[in-house]
TORKOL-4160 file (C-alpha; in steps of 0.2 Angstrom, whole numbers, padded with zeros to 4 digits, m for minus):
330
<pt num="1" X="m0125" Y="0221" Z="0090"/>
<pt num="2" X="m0136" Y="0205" Z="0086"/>
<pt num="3" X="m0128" Y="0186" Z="0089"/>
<pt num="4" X="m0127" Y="0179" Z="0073"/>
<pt num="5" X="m0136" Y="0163" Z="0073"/>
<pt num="6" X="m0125" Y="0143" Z="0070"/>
<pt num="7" X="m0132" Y="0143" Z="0053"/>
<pt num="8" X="m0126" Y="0161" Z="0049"/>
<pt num="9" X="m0109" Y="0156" Z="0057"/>
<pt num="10" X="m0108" Y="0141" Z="0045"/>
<pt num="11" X="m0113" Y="0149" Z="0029"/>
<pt num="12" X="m0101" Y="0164" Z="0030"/>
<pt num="13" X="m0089" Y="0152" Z="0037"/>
<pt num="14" X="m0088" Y="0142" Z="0022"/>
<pt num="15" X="m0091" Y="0154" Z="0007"/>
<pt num="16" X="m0079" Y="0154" Z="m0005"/>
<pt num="17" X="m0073" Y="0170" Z="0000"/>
<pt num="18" X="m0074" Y="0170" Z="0018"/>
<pt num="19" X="m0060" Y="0179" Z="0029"/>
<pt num="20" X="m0047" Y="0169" Z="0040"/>
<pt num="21" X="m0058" Y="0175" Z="0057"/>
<pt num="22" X="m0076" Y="0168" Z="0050"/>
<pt num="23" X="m0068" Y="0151" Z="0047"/>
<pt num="24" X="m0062" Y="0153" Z="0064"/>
<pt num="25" X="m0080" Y="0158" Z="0071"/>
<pt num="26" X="m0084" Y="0141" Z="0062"/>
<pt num="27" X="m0072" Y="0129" Z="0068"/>
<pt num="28" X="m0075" Y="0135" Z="0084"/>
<pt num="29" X="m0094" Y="0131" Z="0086"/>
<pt num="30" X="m0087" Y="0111" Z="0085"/>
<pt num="31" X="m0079" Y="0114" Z="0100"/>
<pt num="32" X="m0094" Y="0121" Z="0110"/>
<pt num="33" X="m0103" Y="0109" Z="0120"/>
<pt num="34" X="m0121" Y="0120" Z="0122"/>
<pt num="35" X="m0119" Y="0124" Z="0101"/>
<pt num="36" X="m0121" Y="0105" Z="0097"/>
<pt num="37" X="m0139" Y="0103" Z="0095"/>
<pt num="38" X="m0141" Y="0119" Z="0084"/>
<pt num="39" X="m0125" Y="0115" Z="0074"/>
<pt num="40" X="m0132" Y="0097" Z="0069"/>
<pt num="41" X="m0147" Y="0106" Z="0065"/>
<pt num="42" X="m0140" Y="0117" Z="0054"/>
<pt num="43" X="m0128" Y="0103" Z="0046"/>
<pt num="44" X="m0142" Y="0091" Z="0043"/>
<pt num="45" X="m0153" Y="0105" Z="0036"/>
<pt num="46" X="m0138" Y="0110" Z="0025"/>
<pt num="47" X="m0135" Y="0091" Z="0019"/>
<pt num="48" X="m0151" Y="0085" Z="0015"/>
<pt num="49" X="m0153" Y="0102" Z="0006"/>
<pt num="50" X="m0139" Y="0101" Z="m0005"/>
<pt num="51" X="m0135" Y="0081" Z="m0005"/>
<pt num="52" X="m0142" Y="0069" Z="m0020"/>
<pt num="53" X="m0152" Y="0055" Z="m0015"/>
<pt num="54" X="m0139" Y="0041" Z="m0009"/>
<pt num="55" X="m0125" Y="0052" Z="m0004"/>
<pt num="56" X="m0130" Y="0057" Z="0011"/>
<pt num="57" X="m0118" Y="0047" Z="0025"/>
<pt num="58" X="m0128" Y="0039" Z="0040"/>
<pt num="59" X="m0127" Y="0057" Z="0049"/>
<pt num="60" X="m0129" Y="0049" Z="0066"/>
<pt num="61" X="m0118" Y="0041" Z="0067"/>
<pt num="62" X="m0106" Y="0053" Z="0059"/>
<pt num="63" X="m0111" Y="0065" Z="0071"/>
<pt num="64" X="m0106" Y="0053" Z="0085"/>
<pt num="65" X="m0091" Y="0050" Z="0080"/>
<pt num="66" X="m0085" Y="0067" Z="0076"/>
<pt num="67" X="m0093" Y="0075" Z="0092"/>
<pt num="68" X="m0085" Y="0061" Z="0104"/>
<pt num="69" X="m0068" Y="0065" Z="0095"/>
<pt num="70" X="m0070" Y="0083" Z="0098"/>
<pt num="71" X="m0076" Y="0080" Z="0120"/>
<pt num="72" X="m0062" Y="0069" Z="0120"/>
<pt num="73" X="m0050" Y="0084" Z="0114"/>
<pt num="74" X="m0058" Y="0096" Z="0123"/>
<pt num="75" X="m0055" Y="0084" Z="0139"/>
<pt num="76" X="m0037" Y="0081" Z="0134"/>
<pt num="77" X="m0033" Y="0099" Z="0126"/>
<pt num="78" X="m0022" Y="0089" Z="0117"/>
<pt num="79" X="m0018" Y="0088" Z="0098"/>
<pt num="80" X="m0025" Y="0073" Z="0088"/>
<pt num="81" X="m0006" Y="0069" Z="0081"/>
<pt num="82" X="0007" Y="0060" Z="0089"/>
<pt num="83" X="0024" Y="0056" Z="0088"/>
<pt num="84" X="0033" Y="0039" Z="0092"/>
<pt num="85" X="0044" Y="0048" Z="0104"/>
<pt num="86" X="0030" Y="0042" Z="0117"/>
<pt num="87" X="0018" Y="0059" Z="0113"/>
<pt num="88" X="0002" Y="0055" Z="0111"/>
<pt num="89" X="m0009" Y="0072" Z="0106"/>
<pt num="90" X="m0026" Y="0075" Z="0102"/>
<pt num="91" X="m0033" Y="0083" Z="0087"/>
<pt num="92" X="m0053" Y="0088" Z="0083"/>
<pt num="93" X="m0047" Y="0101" Z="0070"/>
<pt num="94" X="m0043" Y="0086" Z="0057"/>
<pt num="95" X="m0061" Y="0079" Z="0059"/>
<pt num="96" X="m0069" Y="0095" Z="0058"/>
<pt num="97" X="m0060" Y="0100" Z="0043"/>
<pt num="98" X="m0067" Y="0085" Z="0035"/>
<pt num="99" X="m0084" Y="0089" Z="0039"/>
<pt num="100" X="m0084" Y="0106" Z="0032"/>
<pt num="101" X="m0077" Y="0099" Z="0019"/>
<pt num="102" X="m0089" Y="0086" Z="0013"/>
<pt num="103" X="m0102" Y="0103" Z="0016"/>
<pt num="104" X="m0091" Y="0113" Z="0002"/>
<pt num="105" X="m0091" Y="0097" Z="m0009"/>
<pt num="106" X="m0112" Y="0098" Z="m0008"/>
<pt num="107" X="m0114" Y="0117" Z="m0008"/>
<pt num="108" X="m0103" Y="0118" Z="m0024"/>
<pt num="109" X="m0106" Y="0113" Z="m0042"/>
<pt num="110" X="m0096" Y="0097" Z="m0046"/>
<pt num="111" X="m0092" Y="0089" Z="m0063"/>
<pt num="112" X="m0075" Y="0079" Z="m0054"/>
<pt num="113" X="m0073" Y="0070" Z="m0041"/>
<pt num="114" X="m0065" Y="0081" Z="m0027"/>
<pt num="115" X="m0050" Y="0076" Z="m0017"/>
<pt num="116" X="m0042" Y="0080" Z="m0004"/>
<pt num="117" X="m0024" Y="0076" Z="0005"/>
<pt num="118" X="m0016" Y="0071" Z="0020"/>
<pt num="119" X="0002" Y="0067" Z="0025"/>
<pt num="120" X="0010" Y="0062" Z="0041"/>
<pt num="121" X="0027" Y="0070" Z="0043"/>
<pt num="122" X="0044" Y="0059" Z="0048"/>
<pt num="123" X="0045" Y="0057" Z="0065"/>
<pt num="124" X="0024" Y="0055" Z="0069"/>
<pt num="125" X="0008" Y="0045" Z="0065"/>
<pt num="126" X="m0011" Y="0052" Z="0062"/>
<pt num="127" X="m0027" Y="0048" Z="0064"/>
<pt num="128" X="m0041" Y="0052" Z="0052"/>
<pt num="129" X="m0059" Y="0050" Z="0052"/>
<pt num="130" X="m0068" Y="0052" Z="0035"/>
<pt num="131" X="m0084" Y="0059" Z="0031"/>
<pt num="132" X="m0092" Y="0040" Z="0030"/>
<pt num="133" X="m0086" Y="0035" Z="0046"/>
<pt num="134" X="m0070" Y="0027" Z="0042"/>
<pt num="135" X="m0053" Y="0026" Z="0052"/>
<pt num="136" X="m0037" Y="0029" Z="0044"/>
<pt num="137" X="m0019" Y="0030" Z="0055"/>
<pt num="138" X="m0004" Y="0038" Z="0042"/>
<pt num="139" X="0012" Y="0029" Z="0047"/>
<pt num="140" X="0027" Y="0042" Z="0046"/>
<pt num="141" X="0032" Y="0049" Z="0031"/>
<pt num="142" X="0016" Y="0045" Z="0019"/>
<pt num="143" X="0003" Y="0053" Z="0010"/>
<pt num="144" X="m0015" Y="0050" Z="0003"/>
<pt num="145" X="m0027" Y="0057" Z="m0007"/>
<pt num="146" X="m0044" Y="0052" Z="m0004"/>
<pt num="147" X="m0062" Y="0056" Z="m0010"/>
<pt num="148" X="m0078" Y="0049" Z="m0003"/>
<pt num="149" X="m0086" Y="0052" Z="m0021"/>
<pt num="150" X="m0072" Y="0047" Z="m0031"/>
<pt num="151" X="m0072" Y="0040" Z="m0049"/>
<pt num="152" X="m0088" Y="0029" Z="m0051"/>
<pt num="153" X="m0095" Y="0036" Z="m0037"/>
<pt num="154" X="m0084" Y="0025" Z="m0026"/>
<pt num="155" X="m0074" Y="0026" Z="m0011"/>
<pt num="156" X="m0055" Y="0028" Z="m0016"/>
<pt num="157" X="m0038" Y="0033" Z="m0006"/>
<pt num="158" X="m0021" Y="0035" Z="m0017"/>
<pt num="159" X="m0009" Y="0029" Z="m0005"/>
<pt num="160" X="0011" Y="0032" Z="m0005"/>
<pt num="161" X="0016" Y="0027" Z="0014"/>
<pt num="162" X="0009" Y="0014" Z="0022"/>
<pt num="163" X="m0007" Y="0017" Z="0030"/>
<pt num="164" X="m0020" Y="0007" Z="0043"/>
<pt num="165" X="m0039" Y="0007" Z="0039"/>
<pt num="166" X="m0054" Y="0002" Z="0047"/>
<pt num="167" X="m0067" Y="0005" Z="0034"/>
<pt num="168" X="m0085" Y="0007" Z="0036"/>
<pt num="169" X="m0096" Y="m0007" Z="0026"/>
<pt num="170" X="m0106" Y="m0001" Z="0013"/>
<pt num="171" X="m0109" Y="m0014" Z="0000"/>
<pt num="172" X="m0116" Y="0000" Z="m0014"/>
<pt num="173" X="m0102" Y="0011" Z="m0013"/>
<pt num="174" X="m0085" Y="0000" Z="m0013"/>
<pt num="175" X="m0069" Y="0007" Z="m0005"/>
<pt num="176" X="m0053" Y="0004" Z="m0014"/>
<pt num="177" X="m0033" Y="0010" Z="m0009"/>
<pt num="178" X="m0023" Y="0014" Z="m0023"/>
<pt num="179" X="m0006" Y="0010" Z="m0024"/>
<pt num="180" X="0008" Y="0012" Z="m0037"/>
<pt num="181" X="0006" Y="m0007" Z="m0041"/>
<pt num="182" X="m0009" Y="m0014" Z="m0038"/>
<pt num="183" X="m0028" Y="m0010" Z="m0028"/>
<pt num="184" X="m0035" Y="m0014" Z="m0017"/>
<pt num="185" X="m0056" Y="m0017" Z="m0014"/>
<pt num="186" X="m0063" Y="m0014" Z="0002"/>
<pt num="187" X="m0081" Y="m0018" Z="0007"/>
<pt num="188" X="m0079" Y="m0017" Z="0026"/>
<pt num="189" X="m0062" Y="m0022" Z="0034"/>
<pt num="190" X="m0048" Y="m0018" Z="0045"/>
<pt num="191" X="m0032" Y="m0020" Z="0036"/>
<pt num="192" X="m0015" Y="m0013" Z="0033"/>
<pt num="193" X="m0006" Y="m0009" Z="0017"/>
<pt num="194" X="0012" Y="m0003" Z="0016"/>
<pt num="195" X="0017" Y="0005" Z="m0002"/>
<pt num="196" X="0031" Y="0018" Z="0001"/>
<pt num="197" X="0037" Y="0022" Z="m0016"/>
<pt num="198" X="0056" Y="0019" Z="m0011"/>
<pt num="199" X="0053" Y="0002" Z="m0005"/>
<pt num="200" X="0056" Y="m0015" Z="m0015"/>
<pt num="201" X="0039" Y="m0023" Z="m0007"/>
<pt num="202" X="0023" Y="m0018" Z="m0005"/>
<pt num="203" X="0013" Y="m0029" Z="0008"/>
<pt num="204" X="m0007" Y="m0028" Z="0012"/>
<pt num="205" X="m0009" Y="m0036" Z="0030"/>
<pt num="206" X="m0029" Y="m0042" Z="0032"/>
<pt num="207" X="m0032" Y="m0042" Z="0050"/>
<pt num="208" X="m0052" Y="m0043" Z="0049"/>
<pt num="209" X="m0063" Y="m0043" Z="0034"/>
<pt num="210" X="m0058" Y="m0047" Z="0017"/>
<pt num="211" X="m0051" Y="m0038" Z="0003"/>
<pt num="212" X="m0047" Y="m0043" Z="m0014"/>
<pt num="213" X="m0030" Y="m0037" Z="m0023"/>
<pt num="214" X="m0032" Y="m0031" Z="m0041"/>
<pt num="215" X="m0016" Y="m0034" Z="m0051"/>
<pt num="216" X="m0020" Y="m0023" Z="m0065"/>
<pt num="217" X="m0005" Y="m0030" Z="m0076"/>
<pt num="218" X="0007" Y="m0023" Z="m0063"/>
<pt num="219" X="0013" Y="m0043" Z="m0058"/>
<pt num="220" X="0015" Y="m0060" Z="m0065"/>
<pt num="221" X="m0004" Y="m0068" Z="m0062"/>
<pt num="222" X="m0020" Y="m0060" Z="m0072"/>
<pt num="223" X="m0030" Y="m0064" Z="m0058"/>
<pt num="224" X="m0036" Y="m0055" Z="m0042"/>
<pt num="225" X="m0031" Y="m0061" Z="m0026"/>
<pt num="226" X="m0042" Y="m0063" Z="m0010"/>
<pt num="227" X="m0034" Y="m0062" Z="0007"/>
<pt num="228" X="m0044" Y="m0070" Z="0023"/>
<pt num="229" X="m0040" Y="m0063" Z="0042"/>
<pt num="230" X="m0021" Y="m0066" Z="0045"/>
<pt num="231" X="m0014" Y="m0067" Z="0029"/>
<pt num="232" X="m0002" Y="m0054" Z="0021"/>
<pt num="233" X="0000" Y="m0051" Z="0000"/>
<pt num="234" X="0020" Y="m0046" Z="m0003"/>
<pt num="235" X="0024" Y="m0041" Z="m0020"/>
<pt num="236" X="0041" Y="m0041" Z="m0025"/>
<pt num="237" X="0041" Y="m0021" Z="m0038"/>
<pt num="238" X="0057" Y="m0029" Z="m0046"/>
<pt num="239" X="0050" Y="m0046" Z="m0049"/>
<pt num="240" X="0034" Y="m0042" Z="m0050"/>
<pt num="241" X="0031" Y="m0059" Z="m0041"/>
<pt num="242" X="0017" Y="m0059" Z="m0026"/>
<pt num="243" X="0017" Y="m0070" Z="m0012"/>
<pt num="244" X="0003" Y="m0072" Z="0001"/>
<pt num="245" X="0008" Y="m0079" Z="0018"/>
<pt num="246" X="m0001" Y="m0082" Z="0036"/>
<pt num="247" X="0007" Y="m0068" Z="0048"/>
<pt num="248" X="0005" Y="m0063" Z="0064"/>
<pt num="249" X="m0004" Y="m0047" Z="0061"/>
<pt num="250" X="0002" Y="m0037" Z="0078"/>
<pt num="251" X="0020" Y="m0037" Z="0069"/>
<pt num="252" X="0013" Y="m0027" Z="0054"/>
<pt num="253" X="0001" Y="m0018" Z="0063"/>
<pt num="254" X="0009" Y="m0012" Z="0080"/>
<pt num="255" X="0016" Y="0006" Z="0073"/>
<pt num="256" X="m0001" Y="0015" Z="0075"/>
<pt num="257" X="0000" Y="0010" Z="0095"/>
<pt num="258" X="0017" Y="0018" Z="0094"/>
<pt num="259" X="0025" Y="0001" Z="0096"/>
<pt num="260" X="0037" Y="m0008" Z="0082"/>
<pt num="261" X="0043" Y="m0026" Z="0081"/>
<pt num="262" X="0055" Y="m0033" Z="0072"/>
<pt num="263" X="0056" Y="m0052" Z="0067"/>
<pt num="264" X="0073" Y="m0056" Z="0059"/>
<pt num="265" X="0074" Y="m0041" Z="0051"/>
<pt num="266" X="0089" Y="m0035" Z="0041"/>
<pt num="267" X="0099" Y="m0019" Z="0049"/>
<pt num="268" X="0097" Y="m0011" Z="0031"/>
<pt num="269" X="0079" Y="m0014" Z="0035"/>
<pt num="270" X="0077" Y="m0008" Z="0051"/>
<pt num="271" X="0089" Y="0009" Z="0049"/>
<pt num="272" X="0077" Y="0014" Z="0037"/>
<pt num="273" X="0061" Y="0011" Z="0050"/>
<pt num="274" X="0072" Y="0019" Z="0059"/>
<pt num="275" X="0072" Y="0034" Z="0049"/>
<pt num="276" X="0057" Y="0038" Z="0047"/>
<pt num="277" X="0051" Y="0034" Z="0065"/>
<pt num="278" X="0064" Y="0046" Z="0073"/>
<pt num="279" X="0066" Y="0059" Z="0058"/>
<pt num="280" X="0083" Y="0057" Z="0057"/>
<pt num="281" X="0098" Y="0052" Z="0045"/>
<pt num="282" X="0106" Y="0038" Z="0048"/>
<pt num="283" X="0124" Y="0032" Z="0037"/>
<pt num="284" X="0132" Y="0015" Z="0037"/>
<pt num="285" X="0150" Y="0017" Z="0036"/>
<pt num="286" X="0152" Y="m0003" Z="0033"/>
<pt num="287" X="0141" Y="m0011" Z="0020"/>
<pt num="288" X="0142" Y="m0030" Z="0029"/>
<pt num="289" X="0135" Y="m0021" Z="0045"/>
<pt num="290" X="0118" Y="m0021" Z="0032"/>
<pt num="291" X="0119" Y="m0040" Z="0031"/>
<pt num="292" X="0115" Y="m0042" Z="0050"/>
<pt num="293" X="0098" Y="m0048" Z="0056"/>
<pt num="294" X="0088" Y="m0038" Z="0073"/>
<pt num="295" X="0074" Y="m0046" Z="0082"/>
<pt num="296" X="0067" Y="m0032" Z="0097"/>
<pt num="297" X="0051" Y="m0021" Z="0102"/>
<pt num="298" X="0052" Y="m0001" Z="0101"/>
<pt num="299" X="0039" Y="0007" Z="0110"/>
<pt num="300" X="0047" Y="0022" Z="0121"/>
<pt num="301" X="0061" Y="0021" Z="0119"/>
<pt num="302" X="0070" Y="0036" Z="0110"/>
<pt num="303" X="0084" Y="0034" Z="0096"/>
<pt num="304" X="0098" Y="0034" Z="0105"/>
<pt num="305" X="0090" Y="0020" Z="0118"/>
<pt num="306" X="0089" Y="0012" Z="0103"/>
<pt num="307" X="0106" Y="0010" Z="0097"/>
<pt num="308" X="0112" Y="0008" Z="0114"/>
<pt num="309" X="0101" Y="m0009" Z="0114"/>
<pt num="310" X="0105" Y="m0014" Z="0097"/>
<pt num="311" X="0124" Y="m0012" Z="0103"/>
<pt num="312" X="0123" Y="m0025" Z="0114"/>
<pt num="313" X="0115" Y="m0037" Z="0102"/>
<pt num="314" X="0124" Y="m0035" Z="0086"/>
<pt num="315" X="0144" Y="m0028" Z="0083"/>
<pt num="316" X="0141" Y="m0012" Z="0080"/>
<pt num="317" X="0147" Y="0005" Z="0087"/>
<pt num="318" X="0139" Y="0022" Z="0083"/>
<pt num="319" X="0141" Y="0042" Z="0083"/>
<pt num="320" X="0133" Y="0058" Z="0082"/>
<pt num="321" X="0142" Y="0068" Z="0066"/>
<pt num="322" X="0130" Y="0084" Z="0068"/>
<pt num="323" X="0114" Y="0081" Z="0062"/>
<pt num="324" X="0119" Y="0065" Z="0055"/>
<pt num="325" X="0122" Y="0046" Z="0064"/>
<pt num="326" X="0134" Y="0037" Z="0057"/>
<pt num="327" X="0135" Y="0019" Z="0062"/>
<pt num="328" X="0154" Y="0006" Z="0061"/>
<pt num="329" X="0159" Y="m0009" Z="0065"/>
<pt num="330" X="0166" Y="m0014" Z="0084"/>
């Protein structure tokens, strides 16, 4: 029987109907070192072919980026996914889905925009690389959608999390983060934005760049607000009040290193980082205990490290009540 050729690989890989073993046969040409020049042949053959005038991505450099994430799994053999328990894991399969992605996108009739998710379970912290070369890192527990040719043709992320981006610049084609309160406009930045739907705040974090804050009637000024490198915007949802502050970025910014730090923070505050770092349930079985304040570093230790540290700083004891830690008093 006759090889089949990369492009044949590709184009029964991606057919609407295709079986589980030809999108196998086509993941698996990204991981093949001696398939790479006829693979961006094929791709860039496939792109230009199907892509309108303007929304084609700077291939190069897409390419670069997607193939030195995939050497670097297949170096590592590791999984491009880690957890905060001091795992660190290597994935090229998120990357490569987004590139057969964006080729579906092209090779299919489109009246909508098309969107696609991502969530990052309790307990661990992902990486994405978009289609135009941007970076996202999902903090435990949160979600997007996102669209490289979203509503008006623009970049756009719906967010319920907190998330980290560094985004590509592209003056023509704006990037915006949606939250439940406010957007945020992006031309070119690297920026955090923390908008978990059970929380009372919702902080963007500029660390290079600038955005600009769009309050859309969601708080008390009708104007847009512009954060320069090193300030934070903290709306209050209950208020509806925002404050923008200078910060030391590294303290809002440190959980994609898998390293947390806590100035001052209140313990109801940090048993619910806690939570969501570690995956588990935590219960406080005295309510003043909440009123205490923690200032430490987490970086690998594990939870029970954890409380053993925070033992010897504030008066608290804890146990484990099956899956469940229940926290008292001394």
């Amino acid at each position: 029987m006759n090889k089949k050729t990369t492009s044949q690989v590709l184009s029964k890989g991606k057919a609407e109907d295709a079986e589980e073993t030809d999108r196998q046969e086509m993941y698996a040409l990204f991981h093949q070192a001696e398939n790479e020049y006829d693979l961006k042949a094929s791709l860039f053959e496939e792109l230009h072919s199907w892509g309108e005038e303007g929304t084609i991505p700077d291939l190069k450099r897409l390419f670069a980026k997607l193939w030195s994430k995939i050497e670097e799994t297949n170096t590592s053999r590791r999984i491009k996914v880690f957890s905060f328990n001091s795992i660190l894991k290597y994935a090229a399969i998120l990357v490569i889905g987004l590139i057969a992605g964006y080729m579906l996108t092209l090779t299919s009739p489109r009246t909508e925009p098309v969107y696609y998710s991502a969530h990052s379970p309790r307990g661990s912290v992902s990486e994405m690389v978009l289609p135009d070369g941007s970076v996202i890192f999902l903090n435990s527990d949160s979600r997007i959608k996102y669209s490289i040719e979203g509503a008006n043709k623009i970049r756009e992320v719906f967010l319920d999390g907190e998330a980290w981006f560094q985004v590509e610049k592209n003056k023509k084609k704006p990037f915006v983060v949606h939250t439940p309160v406010y957007d945020v406009y992006v031309t070119g930045t690297r920026f955090n934005v923390k908008a978990y739907n059970t929380d009372s705040d919702i902080t963007t974090t500029l660390e290079e760049g600038e955005v600009k804050i769009d309050p859309a009637g969601h708080f008390s000024t009708s104007e847009s607000i512009t954060l320069k490198p090193g300030e934070q915007a903290a709306l209050n949802i209950e208020s509806k009040n925002i404050a923008v502050k200078t910060v030391n970025t590294k303290w809002f910014t440190s959980w994609k290193d898998n390293k947390l730090i806590f100035v001052n923070m209140r313990l109801n505050e940090l048993i619910i980082v806690l939570e969501r770092k570690y995956g588990v349930e935590i219960e406080v079985k005295n309510k003043s205990i909440l009123d205490y304040h923690y200032d430490g570093t987490i970086k690998n230790e594990t939870i029970l490290e954890i409380l053993e540290i925070i033992k010897k700083t504030l008066p608290i004891n804890y146990k484990i009540v099956g899956q469940k830690i229940e926290i008292t008093t001394k």
